[in-house]
N, C-alpha and C positions, 0 to 999 in steps of 0.2 A: 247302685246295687243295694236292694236293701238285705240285711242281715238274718240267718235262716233261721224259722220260728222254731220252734219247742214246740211236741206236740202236752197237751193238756197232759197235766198228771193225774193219774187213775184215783188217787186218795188225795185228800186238803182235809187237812188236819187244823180246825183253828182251835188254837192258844192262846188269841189275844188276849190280854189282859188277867194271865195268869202267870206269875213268876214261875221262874228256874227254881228244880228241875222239872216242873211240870210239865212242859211243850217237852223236854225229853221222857219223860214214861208213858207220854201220851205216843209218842212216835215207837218206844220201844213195843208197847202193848197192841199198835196197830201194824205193826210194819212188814207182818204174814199177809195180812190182807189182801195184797197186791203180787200177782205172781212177780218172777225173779226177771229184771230186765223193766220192770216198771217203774213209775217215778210217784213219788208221795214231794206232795206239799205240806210245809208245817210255817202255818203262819202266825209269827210273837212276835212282841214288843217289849220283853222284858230284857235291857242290855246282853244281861249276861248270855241271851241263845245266841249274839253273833259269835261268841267262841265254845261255848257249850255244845250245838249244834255240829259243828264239822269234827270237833274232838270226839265227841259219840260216833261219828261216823267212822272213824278211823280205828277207834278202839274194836268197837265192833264188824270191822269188815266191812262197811257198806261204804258208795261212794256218794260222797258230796259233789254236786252238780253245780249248784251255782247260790248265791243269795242277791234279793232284787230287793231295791227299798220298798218300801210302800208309802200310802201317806202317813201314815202310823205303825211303824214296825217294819219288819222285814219277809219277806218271802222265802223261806227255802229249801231247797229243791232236794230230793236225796234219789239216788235210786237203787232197787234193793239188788246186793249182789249174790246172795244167797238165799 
């Protein structure tokens, strides 16, 4: 059985190779973009968005969905709840 896909997310936000907090005001400046119930991708490599990232999420209300490695950095997933 394989495991049920994710559809694409409407915005991918790449941040590679920009430190915190950057991948976060990038996320926060785009994250209208997307109506409410859709997913943004923001993809970094700078450690600190594996906990940066889901604490922005929760501070501000939105839900963190998931985070996937990459070959370099991490993927991760939000979806906007307002």
């Amino acid at each position: 059985m394989t495991p049920p896909t994710r559809p694409a997310p409407m915005l991918v936000i790449d941040a590679l190779g920009r430190k915190c907090p950057i991948p976060i005001i990038m996320l926060a400046e785009r994250i209208r973009e997307v109506p409410i119930g859709e997913t943004i991708a923001v993809l970094a490599d700078d450690p600190a968005a594996r906990t940066d990232v889901p604490a922005w999420c929760t501070m501000k209300s939105q839900e963190f969905v998931t985070a996937t490695d990459l070959p370099q950095g991490w993927s991760f997933l939000i979806r906007r709840s307002y």
